[in-house]
mmJSON file of the N, C-alpha and C atoms, coordinates in Angstrom:
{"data_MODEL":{"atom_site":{
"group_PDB":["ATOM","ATOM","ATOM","ATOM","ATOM","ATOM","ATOM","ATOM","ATOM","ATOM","ATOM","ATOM","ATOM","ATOM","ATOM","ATOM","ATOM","ATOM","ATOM","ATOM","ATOM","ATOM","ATOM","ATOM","ATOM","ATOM","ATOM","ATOM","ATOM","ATOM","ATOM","ATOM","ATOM","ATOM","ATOM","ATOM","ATOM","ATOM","ATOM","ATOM","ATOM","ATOM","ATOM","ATOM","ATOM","ATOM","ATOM","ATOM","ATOM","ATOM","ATOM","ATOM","ATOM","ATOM","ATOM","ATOM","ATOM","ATOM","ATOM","ATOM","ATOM","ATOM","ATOM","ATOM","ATOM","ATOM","ATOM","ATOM","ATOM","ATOM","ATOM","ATOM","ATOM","ATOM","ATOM","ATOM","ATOM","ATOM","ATOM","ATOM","ATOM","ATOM","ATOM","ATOM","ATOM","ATOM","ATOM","ATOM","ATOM","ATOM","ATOM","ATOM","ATOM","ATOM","ATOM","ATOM","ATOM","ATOM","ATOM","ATOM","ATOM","ATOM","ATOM","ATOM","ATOM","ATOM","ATOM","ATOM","ATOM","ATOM","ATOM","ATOM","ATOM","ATOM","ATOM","ATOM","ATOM","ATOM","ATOM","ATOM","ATOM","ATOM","ATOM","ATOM","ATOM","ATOM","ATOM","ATOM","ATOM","ATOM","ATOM","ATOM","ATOM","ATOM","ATOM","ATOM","ATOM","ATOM","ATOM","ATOM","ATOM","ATOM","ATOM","ATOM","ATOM","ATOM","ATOM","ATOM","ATOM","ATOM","ATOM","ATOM","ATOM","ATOM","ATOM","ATOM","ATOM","ATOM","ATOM","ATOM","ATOM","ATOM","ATOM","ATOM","ATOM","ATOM","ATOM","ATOM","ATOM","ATOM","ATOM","ATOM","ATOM","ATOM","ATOM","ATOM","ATOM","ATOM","ATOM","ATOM","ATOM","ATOM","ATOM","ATOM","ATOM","ATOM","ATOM","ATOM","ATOM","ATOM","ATOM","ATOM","ATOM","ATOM","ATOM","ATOM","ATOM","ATOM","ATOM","ATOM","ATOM","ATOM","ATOM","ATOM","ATOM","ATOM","ATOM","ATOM","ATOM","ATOM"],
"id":[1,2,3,4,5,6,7,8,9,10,11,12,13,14,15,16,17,18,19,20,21,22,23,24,25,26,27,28,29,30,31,32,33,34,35,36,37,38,39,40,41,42,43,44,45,46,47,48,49,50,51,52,53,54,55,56,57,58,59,60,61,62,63,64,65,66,67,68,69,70,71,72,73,74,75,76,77,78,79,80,81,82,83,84,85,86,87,88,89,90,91,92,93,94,95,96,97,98,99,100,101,102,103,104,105,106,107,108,109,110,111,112,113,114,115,116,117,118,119,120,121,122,123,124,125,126,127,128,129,130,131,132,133,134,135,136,137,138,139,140,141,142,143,144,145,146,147,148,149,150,151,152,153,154,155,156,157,158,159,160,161,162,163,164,165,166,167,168,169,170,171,172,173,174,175,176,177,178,179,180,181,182,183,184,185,186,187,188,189,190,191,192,193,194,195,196,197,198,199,200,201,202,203,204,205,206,207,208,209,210],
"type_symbol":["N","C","C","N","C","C","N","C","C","N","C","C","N","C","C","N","C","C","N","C","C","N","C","C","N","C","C","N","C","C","N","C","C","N","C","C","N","C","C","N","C","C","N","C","C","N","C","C","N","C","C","N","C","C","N","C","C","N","C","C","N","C","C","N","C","C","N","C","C","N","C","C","N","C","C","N","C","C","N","C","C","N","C","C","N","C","C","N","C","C","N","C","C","N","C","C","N","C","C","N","C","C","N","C","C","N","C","C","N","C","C","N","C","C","N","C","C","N","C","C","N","C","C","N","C","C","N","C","C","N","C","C","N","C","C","N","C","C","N","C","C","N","C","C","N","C","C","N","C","C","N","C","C","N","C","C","N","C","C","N","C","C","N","C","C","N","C","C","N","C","C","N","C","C","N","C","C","N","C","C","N","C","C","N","C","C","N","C","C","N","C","C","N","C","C","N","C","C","N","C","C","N","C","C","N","C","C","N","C","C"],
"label_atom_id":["N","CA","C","N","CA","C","N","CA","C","N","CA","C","N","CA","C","N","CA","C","N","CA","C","N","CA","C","N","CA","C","N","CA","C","N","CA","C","N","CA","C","N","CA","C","N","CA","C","N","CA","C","N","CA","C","N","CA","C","N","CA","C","N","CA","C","N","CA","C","N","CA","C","N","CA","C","N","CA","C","N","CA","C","N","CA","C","N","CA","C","N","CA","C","N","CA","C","N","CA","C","N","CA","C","N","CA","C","N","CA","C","N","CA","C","N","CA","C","N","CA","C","N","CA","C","N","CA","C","N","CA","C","N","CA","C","N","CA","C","N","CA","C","N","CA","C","N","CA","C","N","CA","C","N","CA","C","N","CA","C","N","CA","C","N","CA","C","N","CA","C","N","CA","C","N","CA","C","N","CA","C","N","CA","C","N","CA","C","N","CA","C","N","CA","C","N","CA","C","N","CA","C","N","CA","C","N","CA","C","N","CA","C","N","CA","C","N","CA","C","N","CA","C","N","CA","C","N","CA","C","N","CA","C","N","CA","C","N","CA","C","N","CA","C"],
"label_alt_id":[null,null,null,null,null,null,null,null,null,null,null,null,null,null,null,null,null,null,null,null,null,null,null,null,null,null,null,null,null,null,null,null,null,null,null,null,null,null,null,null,null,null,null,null,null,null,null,null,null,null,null,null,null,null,null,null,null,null,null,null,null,null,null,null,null,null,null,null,null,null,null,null,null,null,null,null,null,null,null,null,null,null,null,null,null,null,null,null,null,null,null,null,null,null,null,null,null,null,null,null,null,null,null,null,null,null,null,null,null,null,null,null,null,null,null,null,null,null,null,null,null,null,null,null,null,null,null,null,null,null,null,null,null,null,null,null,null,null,null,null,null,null,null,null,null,null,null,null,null,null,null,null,null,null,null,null,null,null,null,null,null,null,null,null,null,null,null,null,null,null,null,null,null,null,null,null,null,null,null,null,null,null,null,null,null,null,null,null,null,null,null,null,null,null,null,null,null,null,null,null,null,null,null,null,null,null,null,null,null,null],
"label_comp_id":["UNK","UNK","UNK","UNK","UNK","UNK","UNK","UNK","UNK","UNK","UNK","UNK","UNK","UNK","UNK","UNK","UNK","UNK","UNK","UNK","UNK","UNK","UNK","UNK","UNK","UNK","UNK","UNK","UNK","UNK","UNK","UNK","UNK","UNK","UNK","UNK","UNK","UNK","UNK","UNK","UNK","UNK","UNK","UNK","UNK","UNK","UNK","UNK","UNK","UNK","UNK","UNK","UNK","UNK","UNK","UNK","UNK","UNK","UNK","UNK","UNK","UNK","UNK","UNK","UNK","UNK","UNK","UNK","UNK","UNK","UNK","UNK","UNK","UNK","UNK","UNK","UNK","UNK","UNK","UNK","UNK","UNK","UNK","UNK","UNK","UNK","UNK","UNK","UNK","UNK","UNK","UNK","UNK","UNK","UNK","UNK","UNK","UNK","UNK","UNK","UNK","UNK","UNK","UNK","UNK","UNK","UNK","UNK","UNK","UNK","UNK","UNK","UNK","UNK","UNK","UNK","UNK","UNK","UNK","UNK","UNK","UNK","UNK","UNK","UNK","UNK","UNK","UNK","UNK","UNK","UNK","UNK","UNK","UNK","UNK","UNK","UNK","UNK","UNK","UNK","UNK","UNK","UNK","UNK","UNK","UNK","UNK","UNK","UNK","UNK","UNK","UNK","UNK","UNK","UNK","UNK","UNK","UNK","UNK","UNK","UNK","UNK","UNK","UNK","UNK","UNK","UNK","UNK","UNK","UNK","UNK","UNK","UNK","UNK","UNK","UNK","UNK","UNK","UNK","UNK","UNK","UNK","UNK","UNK","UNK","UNK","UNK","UNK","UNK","UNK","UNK","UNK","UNK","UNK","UNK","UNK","UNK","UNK","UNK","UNK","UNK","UNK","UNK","UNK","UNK","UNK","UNK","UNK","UNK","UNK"],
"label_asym_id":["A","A","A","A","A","A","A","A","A","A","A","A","A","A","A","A","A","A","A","A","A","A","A","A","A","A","A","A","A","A","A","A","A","A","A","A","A","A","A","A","A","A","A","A","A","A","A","A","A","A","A","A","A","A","A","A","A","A","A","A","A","A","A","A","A","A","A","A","A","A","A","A","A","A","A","A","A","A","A","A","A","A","A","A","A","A","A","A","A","A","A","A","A","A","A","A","A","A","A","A","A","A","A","A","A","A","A","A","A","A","A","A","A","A","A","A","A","A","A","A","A","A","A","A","A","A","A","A","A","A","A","A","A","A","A","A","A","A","A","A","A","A","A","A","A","A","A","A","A","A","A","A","A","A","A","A","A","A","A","A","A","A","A","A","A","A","A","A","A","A","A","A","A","A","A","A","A","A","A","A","A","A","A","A","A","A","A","A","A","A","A","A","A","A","A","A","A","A","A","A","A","A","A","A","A","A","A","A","A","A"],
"label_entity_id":["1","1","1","1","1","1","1","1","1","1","1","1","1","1","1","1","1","1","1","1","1","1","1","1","1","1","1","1","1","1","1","1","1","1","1","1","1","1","1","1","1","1","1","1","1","1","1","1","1","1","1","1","1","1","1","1","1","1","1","1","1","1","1","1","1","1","1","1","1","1","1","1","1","1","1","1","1","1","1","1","1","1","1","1","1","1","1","1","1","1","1","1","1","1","1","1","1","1","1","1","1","1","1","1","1","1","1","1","1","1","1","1","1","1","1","1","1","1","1","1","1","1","1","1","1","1","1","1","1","1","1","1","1","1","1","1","1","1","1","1","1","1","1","1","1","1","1","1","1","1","1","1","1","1","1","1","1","1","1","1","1","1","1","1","1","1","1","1","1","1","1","1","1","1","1","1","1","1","1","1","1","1","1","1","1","1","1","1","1","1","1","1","1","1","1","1","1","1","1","1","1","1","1","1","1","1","1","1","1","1"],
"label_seq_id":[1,1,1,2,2,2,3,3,3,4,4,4,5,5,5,6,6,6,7,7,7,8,8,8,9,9,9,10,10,10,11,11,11,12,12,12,13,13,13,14,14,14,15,15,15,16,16,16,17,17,17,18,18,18,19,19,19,20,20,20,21,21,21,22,22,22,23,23,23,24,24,24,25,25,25,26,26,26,27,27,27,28,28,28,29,29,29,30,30,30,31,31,31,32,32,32,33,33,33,34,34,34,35,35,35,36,36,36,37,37,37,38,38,38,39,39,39,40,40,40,41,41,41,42,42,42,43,43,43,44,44,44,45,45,45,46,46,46,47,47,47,48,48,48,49,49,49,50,50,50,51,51,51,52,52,52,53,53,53,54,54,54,55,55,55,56,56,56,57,57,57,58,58,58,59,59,59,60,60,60,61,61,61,62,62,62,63,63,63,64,64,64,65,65,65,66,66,66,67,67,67,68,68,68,69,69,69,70,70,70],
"pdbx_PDB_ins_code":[null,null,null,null,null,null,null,null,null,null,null,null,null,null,null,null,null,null,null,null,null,null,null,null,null,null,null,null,null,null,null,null,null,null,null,null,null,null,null,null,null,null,null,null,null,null,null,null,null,null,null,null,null,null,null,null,null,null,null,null,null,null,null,null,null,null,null,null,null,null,null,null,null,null,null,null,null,null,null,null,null,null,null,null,null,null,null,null,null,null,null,null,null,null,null,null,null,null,null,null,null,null,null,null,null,null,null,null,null,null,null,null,null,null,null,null,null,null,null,null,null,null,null,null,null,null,null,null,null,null,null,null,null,null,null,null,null,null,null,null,null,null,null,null,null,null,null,null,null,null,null,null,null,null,null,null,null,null,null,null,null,null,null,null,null,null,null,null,null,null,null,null,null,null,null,null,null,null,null,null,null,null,null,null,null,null,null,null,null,null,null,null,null,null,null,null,null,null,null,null,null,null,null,null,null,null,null,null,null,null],
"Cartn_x":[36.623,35.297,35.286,34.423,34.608,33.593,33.73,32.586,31.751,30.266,29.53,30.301,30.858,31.8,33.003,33.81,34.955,34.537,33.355,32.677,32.875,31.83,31.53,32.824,33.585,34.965,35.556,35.853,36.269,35.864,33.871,33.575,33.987,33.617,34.013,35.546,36.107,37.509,37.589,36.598,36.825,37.279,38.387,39.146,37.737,37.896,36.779,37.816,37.14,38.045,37.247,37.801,37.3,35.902,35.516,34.267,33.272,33.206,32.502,32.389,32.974,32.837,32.631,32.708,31.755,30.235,29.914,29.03,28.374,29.019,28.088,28.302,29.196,28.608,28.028,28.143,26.857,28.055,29.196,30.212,30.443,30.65,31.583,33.102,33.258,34.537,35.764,35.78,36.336,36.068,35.035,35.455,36.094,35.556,36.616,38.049,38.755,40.643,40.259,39.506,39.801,40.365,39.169,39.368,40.773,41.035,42.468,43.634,43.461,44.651,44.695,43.644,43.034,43.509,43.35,43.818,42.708,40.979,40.044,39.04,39.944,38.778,39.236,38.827,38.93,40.396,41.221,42.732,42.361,43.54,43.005,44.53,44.855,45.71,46.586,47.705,47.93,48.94,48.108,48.506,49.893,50.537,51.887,51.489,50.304,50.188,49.517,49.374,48.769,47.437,46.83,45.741,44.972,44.274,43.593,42.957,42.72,41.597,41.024,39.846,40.226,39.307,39.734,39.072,37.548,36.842,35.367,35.75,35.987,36.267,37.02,37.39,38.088,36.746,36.338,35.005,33.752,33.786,32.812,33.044,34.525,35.03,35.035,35.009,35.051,34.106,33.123,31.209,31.433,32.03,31.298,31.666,32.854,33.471,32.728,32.408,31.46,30.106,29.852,28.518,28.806,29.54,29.961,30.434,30.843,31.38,30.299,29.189,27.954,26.926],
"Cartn_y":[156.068,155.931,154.788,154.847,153.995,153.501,151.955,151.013,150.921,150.123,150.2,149.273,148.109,147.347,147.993,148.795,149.632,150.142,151.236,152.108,151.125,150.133,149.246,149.092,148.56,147.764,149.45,150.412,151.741,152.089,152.39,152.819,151.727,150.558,149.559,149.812,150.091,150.356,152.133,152.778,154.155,154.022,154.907,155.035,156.157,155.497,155.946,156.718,157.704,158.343,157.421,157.875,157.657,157.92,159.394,159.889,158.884,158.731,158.349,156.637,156.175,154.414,154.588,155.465,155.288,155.443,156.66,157.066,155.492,155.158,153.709,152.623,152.497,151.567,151.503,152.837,153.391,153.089,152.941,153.211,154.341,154.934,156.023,155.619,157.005,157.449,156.573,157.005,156.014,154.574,153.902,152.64,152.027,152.816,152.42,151.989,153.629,153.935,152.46,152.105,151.015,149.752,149.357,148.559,148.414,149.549,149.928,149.218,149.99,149.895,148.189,147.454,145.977,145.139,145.865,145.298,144.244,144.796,144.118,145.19,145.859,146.405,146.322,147.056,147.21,147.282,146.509,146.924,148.278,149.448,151.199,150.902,152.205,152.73,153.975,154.444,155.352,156.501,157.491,157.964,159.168,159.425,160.245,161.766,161.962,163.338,162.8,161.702,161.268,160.787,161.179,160.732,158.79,158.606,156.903,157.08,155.978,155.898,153.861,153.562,152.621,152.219,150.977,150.848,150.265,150.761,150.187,148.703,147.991,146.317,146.01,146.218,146.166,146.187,147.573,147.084,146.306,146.101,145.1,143.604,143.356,142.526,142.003,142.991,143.126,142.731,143.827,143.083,141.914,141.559,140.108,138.754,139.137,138.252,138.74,139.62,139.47,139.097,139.135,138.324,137.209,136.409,134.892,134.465,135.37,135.135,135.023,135.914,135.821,134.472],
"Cartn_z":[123.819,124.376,125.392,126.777,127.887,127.758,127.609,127.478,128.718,128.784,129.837,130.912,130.504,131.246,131.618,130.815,131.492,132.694,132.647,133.543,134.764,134.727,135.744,136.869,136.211,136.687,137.107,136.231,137.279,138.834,138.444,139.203,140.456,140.543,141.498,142.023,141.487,142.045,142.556,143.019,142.982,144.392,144.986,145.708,146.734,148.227,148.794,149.934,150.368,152.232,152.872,154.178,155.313,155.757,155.309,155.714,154.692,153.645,152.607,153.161,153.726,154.714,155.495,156.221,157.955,157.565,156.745,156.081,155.543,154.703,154.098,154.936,155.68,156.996,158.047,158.327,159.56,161.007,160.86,162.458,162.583,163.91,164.278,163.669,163.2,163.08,164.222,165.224,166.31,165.855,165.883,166.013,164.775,163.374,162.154,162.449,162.972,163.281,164.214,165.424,166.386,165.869,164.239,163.58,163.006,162.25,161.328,162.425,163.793,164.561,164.863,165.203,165.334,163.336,162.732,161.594,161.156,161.446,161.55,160.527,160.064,159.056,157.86,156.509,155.252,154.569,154.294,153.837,152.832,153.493,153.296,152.207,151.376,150.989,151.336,151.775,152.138,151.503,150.931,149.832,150.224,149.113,149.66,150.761,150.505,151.227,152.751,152.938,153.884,154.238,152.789,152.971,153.14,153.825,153.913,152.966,151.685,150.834,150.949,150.595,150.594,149.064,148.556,147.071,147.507,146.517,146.761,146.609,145.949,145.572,147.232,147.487,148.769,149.797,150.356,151.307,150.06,149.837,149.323,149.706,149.256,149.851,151.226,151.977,153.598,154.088,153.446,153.991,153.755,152.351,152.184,153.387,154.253,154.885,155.842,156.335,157.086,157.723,156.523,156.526,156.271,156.231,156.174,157.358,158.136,159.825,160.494,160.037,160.899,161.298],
"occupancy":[1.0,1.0,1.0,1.0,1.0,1.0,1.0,1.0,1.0,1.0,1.0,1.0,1.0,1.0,1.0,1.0,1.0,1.0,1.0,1.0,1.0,1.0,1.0,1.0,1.0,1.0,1.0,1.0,1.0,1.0,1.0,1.0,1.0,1.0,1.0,1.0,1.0,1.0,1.0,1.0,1.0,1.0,1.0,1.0,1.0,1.0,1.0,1.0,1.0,1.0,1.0,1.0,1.0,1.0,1.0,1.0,1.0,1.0,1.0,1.0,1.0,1.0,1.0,1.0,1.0,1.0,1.0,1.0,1.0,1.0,1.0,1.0,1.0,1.0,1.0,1.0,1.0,1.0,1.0,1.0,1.0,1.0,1.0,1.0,1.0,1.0,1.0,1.0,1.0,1.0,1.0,1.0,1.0,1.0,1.0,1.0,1.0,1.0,1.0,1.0,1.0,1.0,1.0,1.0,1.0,1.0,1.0,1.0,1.0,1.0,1.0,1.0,1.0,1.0,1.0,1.0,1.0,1.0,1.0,1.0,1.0,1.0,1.0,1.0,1.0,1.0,1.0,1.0,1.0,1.0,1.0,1.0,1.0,1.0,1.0,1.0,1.0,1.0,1.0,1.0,1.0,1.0,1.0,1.0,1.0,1.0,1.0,1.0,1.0,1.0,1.0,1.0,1.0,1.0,1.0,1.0,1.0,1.0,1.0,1.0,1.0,1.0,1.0,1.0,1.0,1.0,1.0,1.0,1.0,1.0,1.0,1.0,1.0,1.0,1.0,1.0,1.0,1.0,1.0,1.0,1.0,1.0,1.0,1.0,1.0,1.0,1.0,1.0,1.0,1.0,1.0,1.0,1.0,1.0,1.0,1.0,1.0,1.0,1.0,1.0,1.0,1.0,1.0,1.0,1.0,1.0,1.0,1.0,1.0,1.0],
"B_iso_or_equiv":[0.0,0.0,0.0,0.0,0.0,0.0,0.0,0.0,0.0,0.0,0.0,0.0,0.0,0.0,0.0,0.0,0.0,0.0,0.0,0.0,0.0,0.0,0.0,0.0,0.0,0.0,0.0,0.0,0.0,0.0,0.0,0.0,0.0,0.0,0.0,0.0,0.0,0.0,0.0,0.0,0.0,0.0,0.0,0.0,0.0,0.0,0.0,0.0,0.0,0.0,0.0,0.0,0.0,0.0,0.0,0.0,0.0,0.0,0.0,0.0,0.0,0.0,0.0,0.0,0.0,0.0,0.0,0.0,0.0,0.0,0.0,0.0,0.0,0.0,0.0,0.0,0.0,0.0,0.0,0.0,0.0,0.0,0.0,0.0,0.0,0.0,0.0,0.0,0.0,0.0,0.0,0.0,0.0,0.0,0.0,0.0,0.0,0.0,0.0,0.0,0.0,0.0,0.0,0.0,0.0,0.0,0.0,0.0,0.0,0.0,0.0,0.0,0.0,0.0,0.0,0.0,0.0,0.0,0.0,0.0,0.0,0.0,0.0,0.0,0.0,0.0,0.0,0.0,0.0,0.0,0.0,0.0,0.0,0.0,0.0,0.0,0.0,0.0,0.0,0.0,0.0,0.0,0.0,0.0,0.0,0.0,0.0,0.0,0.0,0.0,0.0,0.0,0.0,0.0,0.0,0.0,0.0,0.0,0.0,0.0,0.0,0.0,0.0,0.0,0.0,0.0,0.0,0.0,0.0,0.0,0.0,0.0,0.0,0.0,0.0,0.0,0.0,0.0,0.0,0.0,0.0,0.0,0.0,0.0,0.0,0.0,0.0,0.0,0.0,0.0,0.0,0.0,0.0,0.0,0.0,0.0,0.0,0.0,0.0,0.0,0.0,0.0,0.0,0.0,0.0,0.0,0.0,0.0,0.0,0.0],
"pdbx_formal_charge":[null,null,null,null,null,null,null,null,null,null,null,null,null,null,null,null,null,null,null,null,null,null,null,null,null,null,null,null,null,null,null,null,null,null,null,null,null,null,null,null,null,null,null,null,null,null,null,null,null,null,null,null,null,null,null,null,null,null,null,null,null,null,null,null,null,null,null,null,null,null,null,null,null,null,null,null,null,null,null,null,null,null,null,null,null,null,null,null,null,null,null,null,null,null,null,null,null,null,null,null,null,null,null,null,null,null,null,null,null,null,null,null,null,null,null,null,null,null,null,null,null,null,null,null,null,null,null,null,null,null,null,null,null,null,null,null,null,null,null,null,null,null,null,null,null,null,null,null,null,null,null,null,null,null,null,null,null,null,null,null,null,null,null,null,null,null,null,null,null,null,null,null,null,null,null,null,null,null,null,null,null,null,null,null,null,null,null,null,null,null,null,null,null,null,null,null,null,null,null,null,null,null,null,null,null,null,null,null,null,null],
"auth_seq_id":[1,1,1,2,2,2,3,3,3,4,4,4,5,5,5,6,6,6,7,7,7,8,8,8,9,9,9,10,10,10,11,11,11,12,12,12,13,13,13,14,14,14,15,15,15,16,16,16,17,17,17,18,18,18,19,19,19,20,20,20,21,21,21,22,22,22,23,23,23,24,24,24,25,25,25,26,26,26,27,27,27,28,28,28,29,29,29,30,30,30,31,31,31,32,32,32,33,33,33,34,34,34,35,35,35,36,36,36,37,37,37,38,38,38,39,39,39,40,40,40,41,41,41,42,42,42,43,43,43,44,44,44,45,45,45,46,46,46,47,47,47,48,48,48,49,49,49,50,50,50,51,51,51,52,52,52,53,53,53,54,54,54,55,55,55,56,56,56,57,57,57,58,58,58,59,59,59,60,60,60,61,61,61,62,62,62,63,63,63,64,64,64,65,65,65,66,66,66,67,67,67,68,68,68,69,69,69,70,70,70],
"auth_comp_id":["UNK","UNK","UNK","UNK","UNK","UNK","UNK","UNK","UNK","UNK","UNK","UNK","UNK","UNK","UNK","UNK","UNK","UNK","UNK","UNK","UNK","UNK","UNK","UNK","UNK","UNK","UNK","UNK","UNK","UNK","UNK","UNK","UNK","UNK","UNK","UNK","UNK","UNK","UNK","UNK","UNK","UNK","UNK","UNK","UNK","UNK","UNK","UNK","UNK","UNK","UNK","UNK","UNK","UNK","UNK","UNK","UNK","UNK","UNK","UNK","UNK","UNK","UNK","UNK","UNK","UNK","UNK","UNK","UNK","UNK","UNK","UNK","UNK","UNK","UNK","UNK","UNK","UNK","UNK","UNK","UNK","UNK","UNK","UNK","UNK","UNK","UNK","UNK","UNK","UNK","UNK","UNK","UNK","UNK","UNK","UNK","UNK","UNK","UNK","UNK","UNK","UNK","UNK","UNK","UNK","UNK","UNK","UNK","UNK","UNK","UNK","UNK","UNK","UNK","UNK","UNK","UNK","UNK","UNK","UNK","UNK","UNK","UNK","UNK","UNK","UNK","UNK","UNK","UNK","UNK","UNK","UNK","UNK","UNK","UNK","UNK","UNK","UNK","UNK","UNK","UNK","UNK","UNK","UNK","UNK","UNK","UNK","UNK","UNK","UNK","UNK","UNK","UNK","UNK","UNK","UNK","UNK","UNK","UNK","UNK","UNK","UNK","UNK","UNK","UNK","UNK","UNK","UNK","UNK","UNK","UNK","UNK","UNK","UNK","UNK","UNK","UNK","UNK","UNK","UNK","UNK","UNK","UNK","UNK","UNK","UNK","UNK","UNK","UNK","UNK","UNK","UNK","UNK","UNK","UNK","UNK","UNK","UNK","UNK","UNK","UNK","UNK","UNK","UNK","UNK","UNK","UNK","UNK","UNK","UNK"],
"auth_asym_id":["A","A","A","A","A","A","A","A","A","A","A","A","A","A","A","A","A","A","A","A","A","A","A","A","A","A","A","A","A","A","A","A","A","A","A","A","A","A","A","A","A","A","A","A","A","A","A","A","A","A","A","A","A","A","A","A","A","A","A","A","A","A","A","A","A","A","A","A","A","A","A","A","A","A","A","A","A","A","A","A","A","A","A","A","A","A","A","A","A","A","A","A","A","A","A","A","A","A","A","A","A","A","A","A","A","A","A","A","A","A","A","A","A","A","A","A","A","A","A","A","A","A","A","A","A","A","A","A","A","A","A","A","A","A","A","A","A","A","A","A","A","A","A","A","A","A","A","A","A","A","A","A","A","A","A","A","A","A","A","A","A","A","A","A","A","A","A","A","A","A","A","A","A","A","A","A","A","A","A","A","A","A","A","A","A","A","A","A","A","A","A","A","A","A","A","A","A","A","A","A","A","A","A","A","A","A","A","A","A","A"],
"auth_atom_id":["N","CA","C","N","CA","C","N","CA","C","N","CA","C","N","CA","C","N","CA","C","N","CA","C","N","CA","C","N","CA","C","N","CA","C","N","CA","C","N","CA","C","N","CA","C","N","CA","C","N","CA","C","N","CA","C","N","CA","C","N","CA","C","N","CA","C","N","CA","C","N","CA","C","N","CA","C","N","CA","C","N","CA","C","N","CA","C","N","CA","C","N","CA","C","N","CA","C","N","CA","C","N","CA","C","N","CA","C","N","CA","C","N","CA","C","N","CA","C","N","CA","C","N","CA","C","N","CA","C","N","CA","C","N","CA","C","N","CA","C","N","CA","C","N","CA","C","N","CA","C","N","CA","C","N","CA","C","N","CA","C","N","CA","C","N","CA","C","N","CA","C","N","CA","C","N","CA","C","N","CA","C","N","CA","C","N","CA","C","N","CA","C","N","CA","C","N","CA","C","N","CA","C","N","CA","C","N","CA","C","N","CA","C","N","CA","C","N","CA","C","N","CA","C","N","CA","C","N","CA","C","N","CA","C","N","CA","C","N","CA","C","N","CA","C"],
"pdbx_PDB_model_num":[1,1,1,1,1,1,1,1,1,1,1,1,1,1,1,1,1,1,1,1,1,1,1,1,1,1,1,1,1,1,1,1,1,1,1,1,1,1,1,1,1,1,1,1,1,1,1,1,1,1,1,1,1,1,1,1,1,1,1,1,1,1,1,1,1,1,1,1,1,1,1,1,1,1,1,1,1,1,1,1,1,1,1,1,1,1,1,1,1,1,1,1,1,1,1,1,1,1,1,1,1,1,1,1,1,1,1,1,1,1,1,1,1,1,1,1,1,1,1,1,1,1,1,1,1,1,1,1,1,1,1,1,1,1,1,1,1,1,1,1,1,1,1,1,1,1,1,1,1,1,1,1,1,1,1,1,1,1,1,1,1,1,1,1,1,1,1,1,1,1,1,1,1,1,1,1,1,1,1,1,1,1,1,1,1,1,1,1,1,1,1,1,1,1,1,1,1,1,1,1,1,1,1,1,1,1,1,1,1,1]
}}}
């Protein structure tokens, strides 16, 4: 049985695409990859079939430095 704290700490780590972060950050598609290629966005994972995922704890992380730059 998965505690309410297990849950928590999962869901926070749920492995997100690409579409699902442009989506909750509100960028074009383009300027995300701009970021990736700039090495100025979200550290992604890159899975054996090719797919980008990146962990929710990860952009959370990201915002947060961002709004501290601001």
């Amino acid at each position: 049985m998965t505690t309410p704290t297990r849950q928590r700490c999962l869901a926070k780590d749920e492995l997100l695409s690409i579409s699902e972060v442009i989506e909750e950050i509100g960028v074009p598609r383009a300027t995300f990859y701009r970021w990736r290629q700039l090495r100025k966005g979200p550290k992604a994972i890159k899975l054996p079939n090719g797919s980008v995922r990146i962990r929710r704890s990860e952009l959370e992380r990201w915002i947060e430095t961002m709004e501290e730059a601001a």
